[in-house]
C-alpha positions as CSV (number, residue, x, y, z in Angstrom):
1,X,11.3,28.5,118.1
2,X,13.0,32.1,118.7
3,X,12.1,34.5,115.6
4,X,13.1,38.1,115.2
5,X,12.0,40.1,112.6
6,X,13.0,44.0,111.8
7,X,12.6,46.6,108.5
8,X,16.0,47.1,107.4
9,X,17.3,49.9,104.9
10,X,15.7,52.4,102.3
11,X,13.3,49.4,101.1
12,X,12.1,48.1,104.5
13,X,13.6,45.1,103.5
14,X,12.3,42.4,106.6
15,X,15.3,40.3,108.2
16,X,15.0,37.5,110.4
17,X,16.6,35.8,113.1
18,X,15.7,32.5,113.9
19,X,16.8,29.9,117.0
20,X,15.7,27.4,119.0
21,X,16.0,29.4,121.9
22,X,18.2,31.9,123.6
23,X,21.7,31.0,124.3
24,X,22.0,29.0,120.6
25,X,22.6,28.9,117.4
26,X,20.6,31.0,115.0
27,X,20.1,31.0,111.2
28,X,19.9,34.9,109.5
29,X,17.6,35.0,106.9
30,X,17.7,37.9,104.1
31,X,20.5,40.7,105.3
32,X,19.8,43.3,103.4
33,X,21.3,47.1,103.4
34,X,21.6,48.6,106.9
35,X,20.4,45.3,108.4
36,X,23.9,44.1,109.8
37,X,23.6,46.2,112.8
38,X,20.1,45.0,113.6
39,X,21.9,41.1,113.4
40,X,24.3,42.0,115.5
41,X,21.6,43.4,117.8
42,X,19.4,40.4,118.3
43,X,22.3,38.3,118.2
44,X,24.0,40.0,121.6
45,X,20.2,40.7,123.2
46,X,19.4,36.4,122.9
47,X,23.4,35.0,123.4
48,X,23.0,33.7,119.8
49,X,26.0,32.3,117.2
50,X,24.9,32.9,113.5
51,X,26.5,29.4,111.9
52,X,24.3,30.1,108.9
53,X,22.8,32.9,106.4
54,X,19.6,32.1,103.7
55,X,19.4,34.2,101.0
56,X,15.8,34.0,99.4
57,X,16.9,35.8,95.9
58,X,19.4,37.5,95.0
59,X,18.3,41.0,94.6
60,X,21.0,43.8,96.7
61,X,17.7,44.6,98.9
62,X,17.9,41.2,100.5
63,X,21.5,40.5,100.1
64,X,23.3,43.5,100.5
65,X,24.9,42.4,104.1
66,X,25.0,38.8,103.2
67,X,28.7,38.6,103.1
68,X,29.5,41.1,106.0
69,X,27.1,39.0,108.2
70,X,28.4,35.6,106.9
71,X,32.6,37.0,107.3
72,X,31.7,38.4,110.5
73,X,30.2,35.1,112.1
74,X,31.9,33.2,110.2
75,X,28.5,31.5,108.6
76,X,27.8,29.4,105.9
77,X,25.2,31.7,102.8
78,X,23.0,29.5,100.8
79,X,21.6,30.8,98.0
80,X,20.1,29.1,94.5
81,X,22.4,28.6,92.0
82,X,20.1,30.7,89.5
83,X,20.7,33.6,92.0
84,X,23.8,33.2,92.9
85,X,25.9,35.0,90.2
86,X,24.1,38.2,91.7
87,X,26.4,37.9,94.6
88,X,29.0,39.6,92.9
89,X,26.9,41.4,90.4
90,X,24.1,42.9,92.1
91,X,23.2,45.4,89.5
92,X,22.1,42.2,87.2
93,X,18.9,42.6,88.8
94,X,18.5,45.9,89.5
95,X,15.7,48.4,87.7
96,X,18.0,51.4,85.7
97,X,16.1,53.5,88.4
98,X,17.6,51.3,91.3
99,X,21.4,51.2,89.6
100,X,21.5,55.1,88.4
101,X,21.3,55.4,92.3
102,X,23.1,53.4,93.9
103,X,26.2,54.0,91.0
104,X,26.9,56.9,93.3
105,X,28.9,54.9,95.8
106,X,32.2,52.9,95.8
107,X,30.4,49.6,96.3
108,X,32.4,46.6,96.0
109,X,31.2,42.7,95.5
110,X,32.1,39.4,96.2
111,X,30.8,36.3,97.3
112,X,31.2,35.2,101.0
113,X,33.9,32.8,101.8
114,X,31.6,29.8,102.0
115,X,28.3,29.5,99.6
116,X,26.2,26.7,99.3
117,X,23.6,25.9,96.7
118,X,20.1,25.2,97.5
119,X,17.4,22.7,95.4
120,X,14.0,22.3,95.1
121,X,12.7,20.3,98.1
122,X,16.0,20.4,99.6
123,X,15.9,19.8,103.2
124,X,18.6,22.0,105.2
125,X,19.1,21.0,108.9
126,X,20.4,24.4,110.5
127,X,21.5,25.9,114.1
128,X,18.7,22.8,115.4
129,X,16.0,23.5,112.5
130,X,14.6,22.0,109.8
131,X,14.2,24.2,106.5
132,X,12.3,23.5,103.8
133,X,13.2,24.8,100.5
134,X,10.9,25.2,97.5
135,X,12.0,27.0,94.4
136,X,9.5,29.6,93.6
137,X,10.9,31.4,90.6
138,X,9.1,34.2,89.2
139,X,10.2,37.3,90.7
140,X,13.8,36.0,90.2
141,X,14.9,32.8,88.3
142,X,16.4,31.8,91.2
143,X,13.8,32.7,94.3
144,X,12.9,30.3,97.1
145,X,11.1,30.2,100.2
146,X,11.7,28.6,103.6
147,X,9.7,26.3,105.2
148,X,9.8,25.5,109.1
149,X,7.8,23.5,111.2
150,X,6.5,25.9,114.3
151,X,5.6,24.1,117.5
152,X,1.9,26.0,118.2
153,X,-1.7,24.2,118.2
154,X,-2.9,26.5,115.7
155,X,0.7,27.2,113.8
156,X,2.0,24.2,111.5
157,X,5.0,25.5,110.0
158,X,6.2,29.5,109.3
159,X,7.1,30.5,105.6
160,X,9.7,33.0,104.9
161,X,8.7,33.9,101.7
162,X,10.9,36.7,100.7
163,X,9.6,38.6,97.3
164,X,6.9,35.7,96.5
165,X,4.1,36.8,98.3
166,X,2.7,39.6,100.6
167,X,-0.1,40.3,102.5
168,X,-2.7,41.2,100.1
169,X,-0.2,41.3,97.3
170,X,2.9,38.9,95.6
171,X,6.4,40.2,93.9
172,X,6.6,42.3,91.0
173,X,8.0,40.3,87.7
174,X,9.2,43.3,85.6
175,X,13.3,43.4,87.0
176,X,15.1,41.0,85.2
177,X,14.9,37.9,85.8
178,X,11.1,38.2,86.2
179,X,8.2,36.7,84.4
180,X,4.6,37.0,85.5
181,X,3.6,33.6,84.2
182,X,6.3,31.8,86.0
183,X,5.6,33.7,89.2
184,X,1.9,32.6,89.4
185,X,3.1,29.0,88.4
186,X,5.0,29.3,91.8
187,X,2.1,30.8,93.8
188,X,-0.4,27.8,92.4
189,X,1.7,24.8,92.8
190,X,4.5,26.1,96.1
191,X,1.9,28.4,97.7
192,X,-1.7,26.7,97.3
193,X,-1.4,23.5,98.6
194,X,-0.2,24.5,101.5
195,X,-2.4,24.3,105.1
196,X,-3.8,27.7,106.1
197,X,-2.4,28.0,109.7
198,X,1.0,28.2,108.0
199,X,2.3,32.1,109.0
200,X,3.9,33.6,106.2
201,X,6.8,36.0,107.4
202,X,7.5,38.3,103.7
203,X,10.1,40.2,102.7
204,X,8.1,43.4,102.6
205,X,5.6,44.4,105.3
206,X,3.1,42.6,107.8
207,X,3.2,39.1,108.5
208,X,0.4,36.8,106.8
209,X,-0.9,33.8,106.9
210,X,-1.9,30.7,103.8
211,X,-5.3,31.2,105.0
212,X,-5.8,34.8,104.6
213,X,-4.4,35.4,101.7
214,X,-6.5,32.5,100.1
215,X,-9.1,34.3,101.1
216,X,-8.4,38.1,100.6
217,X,-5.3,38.1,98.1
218,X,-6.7,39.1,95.0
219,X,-3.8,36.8,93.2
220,X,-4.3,34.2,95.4
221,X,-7.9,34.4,94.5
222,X,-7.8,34.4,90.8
223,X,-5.4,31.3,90.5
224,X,-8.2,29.2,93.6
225,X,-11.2,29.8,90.9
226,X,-8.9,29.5,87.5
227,X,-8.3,26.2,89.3
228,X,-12.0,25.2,89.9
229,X,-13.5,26.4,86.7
230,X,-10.5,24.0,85.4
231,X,-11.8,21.0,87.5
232,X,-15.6,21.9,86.6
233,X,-13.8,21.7,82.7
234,X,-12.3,18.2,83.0
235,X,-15.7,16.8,84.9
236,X,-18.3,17.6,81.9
């Protein structure tokens, strides 16, 4: 499995390219601002044809290309039907901060030509891969995170877990569409059960992995011994 990753834009928003191989056909994962050059990069560097582009919320840092990269390949978006009015109104989600700002441009929305709606447990078969989707609202109604098996002895799958969790830290629930209880909800039942060799590629920052952030993410943390002291509960 080909993956390539690059900060994009004024939010280091992380965008990902992922293949089979070089010379195929590639899924783009969160286009954000300034990130369609950096498609078009690794697309000419590895011979790849974009037939598809995952959206994994809707806020304009991880969308803001989705419908140039989708016209220009002619690629299919997916995004989840709780998001996907934010295709054509971005500022919907946006902090006053955020909108004041960007309010300064002539900025015009639409949808791409061809969106698709993602489920909960959905599997999408894409450009040779298998995706996983699990509906992880919290940060948005509609967030989601991709799951894909990775072919490594000491990989099991690779997570692209957009604004749900971060190394050492998860999404911030105060845009709206946010709720902190709903978020951790996500985290305990999407994010815990999972094995620990499973890499989590974020939308923000380093790469990660299940393991060490059950470990060393304090959020992580909190919900692992909420969850024993609940089992200790139901045992007396």
């Amino acid at each position: 499995m080909l993956i390539a990753g690059f900060p994009a834009g004024p939010w280091g928003t992380n965008c990902y390219v992922a293949a089979t191989g070089p010379g195929s056909e590639c899924v783009v994962i969160d286009p954000g601002k300034d990130a369609a050059a950096g498609v078009d990069e690794v697309v000419r560097q590895h011979r790849l044809k974009p037939v598809a582009v995952l959206v994994t919320h809707g806020h304009v840092d991880h969308m803001w290309c989705v419908a140039p990269v989708a016209g220009t390949y002619d690629a299919t978006a997916w995004i989840h039907p709780d998001d996907r009015h934010l295709l054509a109104d971005p500022m919907a989600g946006m902090s006053p901060e955020t909108t004041a700002m960007l309010l300064g441009g002539d900025y015009t929305w639409a949808e791409p030509d061809d969106v698709r709606e993602l489920s909960d447990r959905q599997e999408l078969e894409l450009a040779g891969l298998t995706f996983t989707v699990d509906h992880t609202p919290g940060h948005t109604e509609g967030s989601v995170t991709f799951r894909s098996p990775y072919d490594a002895a000491d990989i099991s799958e690779v997570m692209f877990s957009g604004d749900l969790l971060f190394a050492g830290s998860i999404g911030r629930t105060d845009l709206p569409g946010g709720d902190h209880p709903t978020i951790l909800r996500s985290l305990a039942t999407k994010v815990l059960p999972l094995r620990d060799d499973v890499v989590v590629l974020p939308g923000h920052g380093e790469q990660t992995s299940i393991g060490r952030e059950r470990a060393t993410n304090p959020f992580l943390q909190d919900l692992v011994d909420d969850g024993a002291a609940g089992r200790a509960t139901q045992g007396l």
